[in-house]
C-alpha positions as CSV (number, residue, x, y, z in Angstrom):
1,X,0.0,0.0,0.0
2,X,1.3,3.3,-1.1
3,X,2.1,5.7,2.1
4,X,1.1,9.4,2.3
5,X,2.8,11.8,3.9
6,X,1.9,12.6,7.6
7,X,-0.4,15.2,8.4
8,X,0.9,18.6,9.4
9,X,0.9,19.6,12.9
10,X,-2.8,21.1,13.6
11,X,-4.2,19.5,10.4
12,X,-8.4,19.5,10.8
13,X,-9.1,17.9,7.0
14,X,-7.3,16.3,4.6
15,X,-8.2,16.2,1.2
16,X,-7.5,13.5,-1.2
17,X,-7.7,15.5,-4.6
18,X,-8.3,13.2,-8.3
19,X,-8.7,14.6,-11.6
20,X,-10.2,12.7,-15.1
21,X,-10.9,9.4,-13.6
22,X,-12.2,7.9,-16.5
23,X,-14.0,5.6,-14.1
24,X,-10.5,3.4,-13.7
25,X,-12.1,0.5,-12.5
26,X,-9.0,-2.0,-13.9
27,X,-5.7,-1.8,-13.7
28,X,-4.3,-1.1,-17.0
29,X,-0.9,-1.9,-18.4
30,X,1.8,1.4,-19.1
31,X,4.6,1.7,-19.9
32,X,5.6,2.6,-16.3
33,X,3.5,0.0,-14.7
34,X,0.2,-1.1,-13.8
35,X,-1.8,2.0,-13.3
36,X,-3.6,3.1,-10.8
37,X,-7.5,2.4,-10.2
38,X,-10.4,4.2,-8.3
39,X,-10.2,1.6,-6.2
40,X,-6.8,2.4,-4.5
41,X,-8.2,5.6,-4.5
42,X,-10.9,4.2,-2.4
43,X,-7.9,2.2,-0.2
44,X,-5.8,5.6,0.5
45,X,-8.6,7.3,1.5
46,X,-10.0,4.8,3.8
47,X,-6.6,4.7,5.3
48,X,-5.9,8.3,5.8
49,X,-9.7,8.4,7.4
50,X,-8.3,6.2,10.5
51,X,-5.7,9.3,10.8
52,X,-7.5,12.2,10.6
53,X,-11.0,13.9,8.7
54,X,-10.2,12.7,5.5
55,X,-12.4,14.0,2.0
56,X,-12.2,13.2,-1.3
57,X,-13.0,15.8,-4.1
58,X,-12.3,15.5,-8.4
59,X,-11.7,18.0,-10.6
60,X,-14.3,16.8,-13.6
61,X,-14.1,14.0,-16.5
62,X,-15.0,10.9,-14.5
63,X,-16.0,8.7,-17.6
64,X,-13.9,9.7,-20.5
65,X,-11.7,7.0,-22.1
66,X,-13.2,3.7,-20.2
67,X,-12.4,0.8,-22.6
68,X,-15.5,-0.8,-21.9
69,X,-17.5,2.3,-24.2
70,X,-16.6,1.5,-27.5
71,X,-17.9,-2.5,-26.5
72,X,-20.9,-1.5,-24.9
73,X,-22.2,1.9,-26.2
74,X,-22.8,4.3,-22.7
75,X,-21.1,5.7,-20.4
76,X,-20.2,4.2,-17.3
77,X,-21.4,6.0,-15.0
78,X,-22.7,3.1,-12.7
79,X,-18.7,2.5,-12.1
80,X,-18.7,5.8,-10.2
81,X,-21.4,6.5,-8.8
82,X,-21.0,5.0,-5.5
83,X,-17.4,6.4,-5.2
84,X,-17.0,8.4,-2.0
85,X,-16.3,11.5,-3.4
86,X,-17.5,14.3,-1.4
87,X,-17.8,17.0,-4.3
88,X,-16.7,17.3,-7.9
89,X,-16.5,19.4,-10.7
90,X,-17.9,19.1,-14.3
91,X,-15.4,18.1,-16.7
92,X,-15.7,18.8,-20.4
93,X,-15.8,15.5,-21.2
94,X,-18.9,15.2,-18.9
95,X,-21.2,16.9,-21.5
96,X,-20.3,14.8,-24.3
97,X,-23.6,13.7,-24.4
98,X,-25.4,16.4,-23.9
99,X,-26.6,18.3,-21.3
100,X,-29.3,16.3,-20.5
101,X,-27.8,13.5,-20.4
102,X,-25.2,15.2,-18.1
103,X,-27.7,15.7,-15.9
104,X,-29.6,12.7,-15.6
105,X,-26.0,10.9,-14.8
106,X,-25.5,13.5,-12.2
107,X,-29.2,12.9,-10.6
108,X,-27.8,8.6,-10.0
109,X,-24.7,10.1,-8.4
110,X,-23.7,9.7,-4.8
111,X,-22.2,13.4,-4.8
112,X,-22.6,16.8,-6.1
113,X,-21.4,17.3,-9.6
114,X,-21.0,20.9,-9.7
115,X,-20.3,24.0,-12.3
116,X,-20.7,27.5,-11.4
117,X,-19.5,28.7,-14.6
118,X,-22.0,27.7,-17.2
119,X,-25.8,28.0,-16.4
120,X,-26.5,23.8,-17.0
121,X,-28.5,23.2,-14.5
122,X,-25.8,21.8,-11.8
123,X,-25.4,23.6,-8.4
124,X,-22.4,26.0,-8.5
125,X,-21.0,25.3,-5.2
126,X,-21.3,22.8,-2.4
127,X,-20.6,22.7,1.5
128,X,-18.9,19.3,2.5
129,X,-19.5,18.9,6.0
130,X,-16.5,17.3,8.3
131,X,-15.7,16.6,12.1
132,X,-12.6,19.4,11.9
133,X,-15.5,22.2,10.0
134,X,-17.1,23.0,6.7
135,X,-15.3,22.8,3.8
136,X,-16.5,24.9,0.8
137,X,-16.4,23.9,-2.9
138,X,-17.0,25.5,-6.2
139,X,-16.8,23.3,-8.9
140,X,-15.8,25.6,-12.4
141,X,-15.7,23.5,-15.6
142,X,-13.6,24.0,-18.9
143,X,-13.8,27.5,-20.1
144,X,-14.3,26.8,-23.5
145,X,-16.2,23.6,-22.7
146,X,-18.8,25.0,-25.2
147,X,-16.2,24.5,-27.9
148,X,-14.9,20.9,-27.3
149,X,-18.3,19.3,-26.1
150,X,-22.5,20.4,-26.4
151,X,-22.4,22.0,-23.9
152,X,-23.8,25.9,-23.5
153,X,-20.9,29.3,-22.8
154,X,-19.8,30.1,-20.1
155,X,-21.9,32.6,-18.0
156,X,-20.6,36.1,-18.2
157,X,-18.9,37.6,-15.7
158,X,-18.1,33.8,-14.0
159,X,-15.0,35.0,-12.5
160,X,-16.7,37.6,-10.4
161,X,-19.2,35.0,-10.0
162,X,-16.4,33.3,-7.7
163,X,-16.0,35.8,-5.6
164,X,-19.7,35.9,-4.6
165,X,-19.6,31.9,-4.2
166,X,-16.8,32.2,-1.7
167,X,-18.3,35.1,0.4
168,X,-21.7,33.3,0.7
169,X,-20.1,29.7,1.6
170,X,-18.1,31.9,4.3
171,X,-21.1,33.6,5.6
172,X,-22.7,30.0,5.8
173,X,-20.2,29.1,8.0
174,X,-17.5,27.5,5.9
175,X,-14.1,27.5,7.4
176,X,-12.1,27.0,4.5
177,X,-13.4,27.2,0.2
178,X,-11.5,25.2,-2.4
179,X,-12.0,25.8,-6.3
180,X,-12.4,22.8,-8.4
181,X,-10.9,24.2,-12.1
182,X,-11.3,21.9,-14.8
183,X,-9.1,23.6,-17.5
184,X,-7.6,22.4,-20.9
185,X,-3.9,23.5,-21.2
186,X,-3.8,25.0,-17.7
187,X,-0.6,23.1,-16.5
188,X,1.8,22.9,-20.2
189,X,4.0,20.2,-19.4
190,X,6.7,18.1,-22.3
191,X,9.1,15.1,-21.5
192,X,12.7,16.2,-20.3
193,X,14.1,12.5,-21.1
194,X,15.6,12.5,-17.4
195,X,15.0,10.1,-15.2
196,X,14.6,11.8,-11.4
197,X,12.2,14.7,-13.2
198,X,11.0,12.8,-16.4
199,X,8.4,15.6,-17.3
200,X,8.8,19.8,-17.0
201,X,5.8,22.3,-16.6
202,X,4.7,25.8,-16.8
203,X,1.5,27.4,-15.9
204,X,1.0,30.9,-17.8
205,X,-2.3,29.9,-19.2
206,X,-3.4,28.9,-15.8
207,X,-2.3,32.2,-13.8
208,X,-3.7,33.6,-16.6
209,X,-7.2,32.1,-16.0
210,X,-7.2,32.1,-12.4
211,X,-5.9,35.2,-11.5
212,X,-9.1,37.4,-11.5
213,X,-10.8,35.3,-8.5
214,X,-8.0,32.9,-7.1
215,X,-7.5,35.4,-4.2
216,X,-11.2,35.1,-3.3
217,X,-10.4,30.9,-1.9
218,X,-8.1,29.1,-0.1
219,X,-6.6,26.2,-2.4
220,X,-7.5,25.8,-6.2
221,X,-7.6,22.1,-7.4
222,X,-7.0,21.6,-11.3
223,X,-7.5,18.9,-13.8
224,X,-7.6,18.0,-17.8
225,X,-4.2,18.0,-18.5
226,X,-1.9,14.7,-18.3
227,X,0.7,16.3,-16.6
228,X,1.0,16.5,-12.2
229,X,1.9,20.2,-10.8
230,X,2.1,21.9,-7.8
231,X,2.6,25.8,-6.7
232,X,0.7,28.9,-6.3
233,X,-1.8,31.1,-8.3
234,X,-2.1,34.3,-7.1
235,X,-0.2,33.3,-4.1
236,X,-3.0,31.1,-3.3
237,X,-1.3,27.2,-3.0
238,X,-2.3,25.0,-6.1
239,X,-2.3,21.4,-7.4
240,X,-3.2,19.3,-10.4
241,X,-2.4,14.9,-10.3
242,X,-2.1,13.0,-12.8
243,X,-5.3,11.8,-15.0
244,X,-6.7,8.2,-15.0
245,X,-6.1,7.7,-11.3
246,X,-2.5,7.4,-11.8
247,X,-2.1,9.5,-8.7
248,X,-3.6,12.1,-5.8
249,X,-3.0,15.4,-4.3
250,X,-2.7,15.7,-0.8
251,X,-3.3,19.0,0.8
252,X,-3.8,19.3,4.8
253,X,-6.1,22.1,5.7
254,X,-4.9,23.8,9.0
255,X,-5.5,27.5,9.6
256,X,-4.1,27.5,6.2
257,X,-3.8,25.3,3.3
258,X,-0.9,23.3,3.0
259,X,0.0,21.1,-0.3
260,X,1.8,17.9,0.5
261,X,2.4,16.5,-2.7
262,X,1.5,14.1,-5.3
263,X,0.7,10.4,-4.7
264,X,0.9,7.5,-6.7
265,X,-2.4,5.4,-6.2
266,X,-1.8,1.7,-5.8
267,X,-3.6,-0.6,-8.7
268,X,-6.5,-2.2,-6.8
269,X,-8.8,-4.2,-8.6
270,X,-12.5,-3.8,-8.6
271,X,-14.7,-4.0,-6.2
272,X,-17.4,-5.5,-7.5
273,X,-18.4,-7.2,-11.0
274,X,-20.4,-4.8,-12.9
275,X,-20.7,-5.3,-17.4
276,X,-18.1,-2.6,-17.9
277,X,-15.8,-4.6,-16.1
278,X,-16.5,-7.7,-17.4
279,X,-16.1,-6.2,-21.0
280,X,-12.7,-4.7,-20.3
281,X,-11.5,-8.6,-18.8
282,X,-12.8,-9.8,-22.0
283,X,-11.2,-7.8,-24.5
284,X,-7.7,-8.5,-22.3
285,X,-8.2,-12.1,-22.8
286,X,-9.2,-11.6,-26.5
287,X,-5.6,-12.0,-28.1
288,X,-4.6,-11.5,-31.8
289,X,-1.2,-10.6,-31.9
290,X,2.4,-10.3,-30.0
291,X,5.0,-7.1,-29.5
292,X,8.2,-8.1,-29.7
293,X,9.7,-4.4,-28.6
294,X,8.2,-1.4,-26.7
295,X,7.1,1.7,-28.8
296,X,6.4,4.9,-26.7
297,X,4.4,8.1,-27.5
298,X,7.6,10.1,-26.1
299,X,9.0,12.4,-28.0
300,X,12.9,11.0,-28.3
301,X,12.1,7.9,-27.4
302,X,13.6,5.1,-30.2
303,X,10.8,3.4,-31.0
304,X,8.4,6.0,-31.2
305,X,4.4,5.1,-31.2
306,X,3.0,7.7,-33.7
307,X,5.6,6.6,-36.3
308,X,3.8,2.9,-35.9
309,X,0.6,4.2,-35.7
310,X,1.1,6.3,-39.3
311,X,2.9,3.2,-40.9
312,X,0.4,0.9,-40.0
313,X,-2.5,3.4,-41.4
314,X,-0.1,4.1,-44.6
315,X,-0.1,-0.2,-44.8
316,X,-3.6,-0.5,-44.3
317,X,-4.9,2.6,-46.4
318,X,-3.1,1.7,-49.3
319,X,-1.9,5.2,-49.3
320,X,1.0,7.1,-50.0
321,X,1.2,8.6,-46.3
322,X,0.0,8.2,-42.7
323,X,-1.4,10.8,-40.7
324,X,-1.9,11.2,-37.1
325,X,-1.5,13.6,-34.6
326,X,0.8,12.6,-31.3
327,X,-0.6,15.2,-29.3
328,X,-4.2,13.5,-29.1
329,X,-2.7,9.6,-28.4
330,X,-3.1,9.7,-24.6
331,X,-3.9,6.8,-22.6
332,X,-1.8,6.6,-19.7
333,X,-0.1,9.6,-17.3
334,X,3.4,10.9,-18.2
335,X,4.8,9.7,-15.0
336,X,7.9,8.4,-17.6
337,X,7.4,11.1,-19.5
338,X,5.5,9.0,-22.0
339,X,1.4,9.1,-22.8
340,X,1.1,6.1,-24.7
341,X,2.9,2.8,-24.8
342,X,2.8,-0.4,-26.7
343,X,4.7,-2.9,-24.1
344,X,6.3,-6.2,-25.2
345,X,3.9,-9.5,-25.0
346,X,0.9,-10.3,-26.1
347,X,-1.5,-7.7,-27.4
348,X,-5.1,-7.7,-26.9
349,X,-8.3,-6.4,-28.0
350,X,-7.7,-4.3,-25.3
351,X,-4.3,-2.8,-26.6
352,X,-6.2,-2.4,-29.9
353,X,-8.8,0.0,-28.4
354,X,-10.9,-2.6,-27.3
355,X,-13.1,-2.8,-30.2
356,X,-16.0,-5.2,-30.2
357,X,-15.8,-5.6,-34.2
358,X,-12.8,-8.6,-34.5
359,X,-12.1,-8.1,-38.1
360,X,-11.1,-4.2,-37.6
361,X,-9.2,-5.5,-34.6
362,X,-7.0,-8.1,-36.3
363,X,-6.8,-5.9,-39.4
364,X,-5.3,-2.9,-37.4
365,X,-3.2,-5.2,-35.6
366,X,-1.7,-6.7,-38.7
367,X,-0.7,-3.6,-40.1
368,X,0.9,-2.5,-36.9
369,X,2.9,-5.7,-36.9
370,X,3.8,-5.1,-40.9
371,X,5.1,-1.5,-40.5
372,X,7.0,-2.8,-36.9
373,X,8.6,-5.4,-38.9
374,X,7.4,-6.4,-42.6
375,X,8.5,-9.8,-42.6
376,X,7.3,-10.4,-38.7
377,X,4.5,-13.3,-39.3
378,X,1.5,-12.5,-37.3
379,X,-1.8,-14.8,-35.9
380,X,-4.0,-12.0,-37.2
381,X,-6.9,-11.8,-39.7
382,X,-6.4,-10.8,-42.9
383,X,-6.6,-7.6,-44.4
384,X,-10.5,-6.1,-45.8
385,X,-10.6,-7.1,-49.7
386,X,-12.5,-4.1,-50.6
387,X,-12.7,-0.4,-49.7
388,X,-14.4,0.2,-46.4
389,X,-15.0,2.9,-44.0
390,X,-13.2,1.8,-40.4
391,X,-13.3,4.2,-37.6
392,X,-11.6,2.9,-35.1
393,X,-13.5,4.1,-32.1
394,X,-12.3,3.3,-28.6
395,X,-13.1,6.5,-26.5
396,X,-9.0,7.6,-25.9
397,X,-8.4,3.8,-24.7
398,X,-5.8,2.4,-26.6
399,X,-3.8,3.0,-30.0
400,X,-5.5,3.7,-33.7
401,X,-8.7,4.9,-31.6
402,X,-10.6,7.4,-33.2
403,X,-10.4,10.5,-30.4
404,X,-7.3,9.4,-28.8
405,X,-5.6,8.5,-32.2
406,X,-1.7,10.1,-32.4
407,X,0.7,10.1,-34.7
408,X,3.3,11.9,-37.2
409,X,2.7,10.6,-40.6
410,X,5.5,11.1,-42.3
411,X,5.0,10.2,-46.3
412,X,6.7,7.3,-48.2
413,X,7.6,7.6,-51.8
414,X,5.2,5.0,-53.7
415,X,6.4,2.9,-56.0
416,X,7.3,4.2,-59.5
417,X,5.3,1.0,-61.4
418,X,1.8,1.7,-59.3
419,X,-1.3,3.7,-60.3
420,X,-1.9,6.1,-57.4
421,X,-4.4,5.1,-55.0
422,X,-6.4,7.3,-53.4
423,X,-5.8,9.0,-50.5
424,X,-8.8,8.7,-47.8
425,X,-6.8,10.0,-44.7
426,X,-8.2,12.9,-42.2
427,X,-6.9,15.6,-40.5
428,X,-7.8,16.7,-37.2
429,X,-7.9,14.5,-34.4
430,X,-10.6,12.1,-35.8
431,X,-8.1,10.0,-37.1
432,X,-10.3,7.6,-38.5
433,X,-8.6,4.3,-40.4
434,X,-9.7,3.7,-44.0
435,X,-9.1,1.6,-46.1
436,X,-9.0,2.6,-49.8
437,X,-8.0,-0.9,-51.7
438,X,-8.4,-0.1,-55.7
439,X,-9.7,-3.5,-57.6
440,X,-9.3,-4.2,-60.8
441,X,-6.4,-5.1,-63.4
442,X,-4.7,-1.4,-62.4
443,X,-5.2,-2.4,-58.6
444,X,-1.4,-2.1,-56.8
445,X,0.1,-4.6,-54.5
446,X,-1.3,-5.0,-51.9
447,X,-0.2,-4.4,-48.7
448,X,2.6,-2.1,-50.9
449,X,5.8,-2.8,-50.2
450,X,7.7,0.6,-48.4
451,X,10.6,-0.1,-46.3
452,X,10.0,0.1,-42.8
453,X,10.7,3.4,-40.6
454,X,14.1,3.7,-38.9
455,X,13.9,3.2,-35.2
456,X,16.3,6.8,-34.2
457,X,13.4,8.7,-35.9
458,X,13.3,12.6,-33.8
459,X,10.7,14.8,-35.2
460,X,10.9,17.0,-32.7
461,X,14.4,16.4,-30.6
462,X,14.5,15.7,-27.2
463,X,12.7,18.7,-26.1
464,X,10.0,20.6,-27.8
465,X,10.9,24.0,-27.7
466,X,9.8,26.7,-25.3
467,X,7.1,29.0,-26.4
């Protein structure tokens, strides 16, 4: 069991702080380990509870990227709605379905999903109630959440709206008030390629957005970036952990609040057996192929994922490049500076997104193993044998999914003696696999024949560079 750091001297609550949970009910292989689940989240916190007041609050996203969505078709939100969280925020990621969607989820919920900066329908602020006093939250979701999900604008003037929050959870009694900011690019963080400090931040967007009203409470919690952080916004104390319940803030609240650090949180199992977890276990024991090697999404790192990711489109496109964008292919915490990994062993329908279609499964999989190594047999299916439409949608779980799809696709000269095939690639971060076979007497080899990538391929160096 993971240890946290002892409470400071006069500490009255502790507060256990998660971000974009993605309702990790199983532990998941990275590429630094298992990762963590809600259910060591669940073990901390009923450990630091025999110490002191212990309460958990979550900065938003508590769904996005479970593995068992592209198999079953809904969210989970069964998985989390008997977490003992005492408050959270409303991620972006929470209105992907809609608003009233959002809040027929939040009505099954065993906590207050709050947002005091869009008028949705959610209560803006909450008071948590503990043995050492009240403990006041506003929960403030992305602020350009109406951009990146259907979800309404922000209301005007919410930064002053703050301010009024605080003042009437104070005059209610509350001894201390905690922002919940859910906030896309808030913490900017890139790999270092060290080992003791694998990852490096800076936070001008986020002083940028918290400065009007951070005053106004005592400790701002952040989330929706990959990257952990901790310091001060306008000299009020700070903290973002890692996504996916990889790990946990701890701050002790005294006359002050005090931030002790980030936590890793252990990989506990699940709890209970509930369909989302049973399809996750199913698409891990559904094997169609084997990694030799490990291929990271770190920039640097010699085998590097997106280069795959675009070969094995190019391969089974037909095309004359692959295209994906690494930014987008997150599905584990940078905690090695990495946000995606394929590990050695066998690879599952899991590893391939966890898509509930076979053939699209073994069909991305082959091609992965042709542009790793061309003449690498493989146990998978066979290519499609005419042109076909395959999004490859997995919700952000795994690589070649359709919203958490990265890459650089860099092109490949085709062959002199071949008809040009169409090219059927998208931009954006839909990277959506298609397959473009022509038929016919003019129809090209097929899979073509390009020579595989070389393995000390740096797009971008070491480090990206400072902006």
């Amino acid at each position: 069991m993971t240890s946290l750091t002892p409470a400071v001297p006069g500490c009255a609550v502790r507060i256990l702080a998660t971000s974009d949970l993605g309702a990790a009910t199983v532990p998941l292989r990275t590429s630094h380990g298992e990762s963590g689940t809600c259910g060591g989240d669940i073990d901390l916190l009923e450990r630091e509870r025999e110490r002191q007041p212990t309460v958990w609050l979550d900065a938003g996203d508590l769904v996005v990227r479970h593995p068992s969505y592209p198999v079953l078709g809904e969210r989970p939100w069964s998985e989390v709605a008997d977490l003992p969280i005492s408050a959270a925020a409303a991620g972006n990621h929470d209105f992907d379905d809609g608003v009233d969607a959002l809040l027929a989820a939040a009505r099954a919920l065993g906590f207050p999903l709050l947002c005091a900066n869009a008028d949705v329908g959610l209560p803006p602020s909450a008071a948590v109630q503990t043995p050492g006093g009240t403990l006041g939250v506003i929960g403030l979701t992305h602020p350009q959440v109406d951009r990146l999900s259907s979800a309404p604008t922000l209301h005007q003037g919410w930064a002053e709206r703050v301010d009024d929050l605080a003042r009437d959870l104070r005059g209610a009694g509350a001894r201390w008030v905690v922002a919940l900011l859910h906030v896309h690019d808030g913490v900017t963080w890139w790999p270092t390629g060290g080992d003791e400090e694998p990852t490096a931040t800076r936070t001008n967007y986020l002083e940028d957005v918290a400065r009007p009203w951070a005053r106004h409470v005592d400790l701002v919690l952040s989330g929706h970036n990959f990257g952990a952080w901790t310091g001060r916004l306008a000299a009020t104390p700070a903290a973002e952990p890692h996504l996916f319940a990889t790990s946990l803030v701890v701050v002790d609240l005294a006359d002050r609040a005090v931030v002790r650090g980030v936590h890793r949180v252990p990989a506990a199992g699940p709890r209970r057996a509930t369909p989302a977890v049973a399809a996750v276990e199913a698409a891990a024991r559904s094997v169609v192929g084997e990694m030799p090697e490990q291929w990271l999404a770190r920039t640097g790192a010699p085998r590097y994922l997106p280069d795959l990711l675009a070969r094995a489109f190019q391969l089974a496109a037909g095309t004359e490049a692959g295209f994906v964008m690494p930014s987008f292919h997150g599905i584990q915490a940078p905690v090695d500076g990495a946000i995606a990994s394929l590990a050695p062993g066998p690879v599952s329908d899991l590893t391939c997104c966890g898509c509930s279609r076979p053939r699209t499964t073994t069909s991305w999989w082959h091609s992965c193993a042709r542009a790793s190594s061309p003449q690498r047999p493989t146990r998978a299916g066979t290519l499609p044998t005419r042109a076909t439409r395959r999004p490859t949608t997995c919700g952000g779980t795994g690589a070649g999914c359709r919203r958490g799809s990265a890459a650089t696709g860099a092109a490949r000269a085709r062959s002199p003696s071949s008809p040009r095939s169409p090219s059927t690639s998208r931009s954006g971060c839909t990277a959506t696999s298609m397959s473009s076979r022509p038929t016919g007497r003019h129809a090209p080899r097929w899979p073509p024949r390009w020579p595989p990538l070389p393995l000390d391929h740096e797009p971008y160096g070491v480090n990206p560079p400072r902006l």
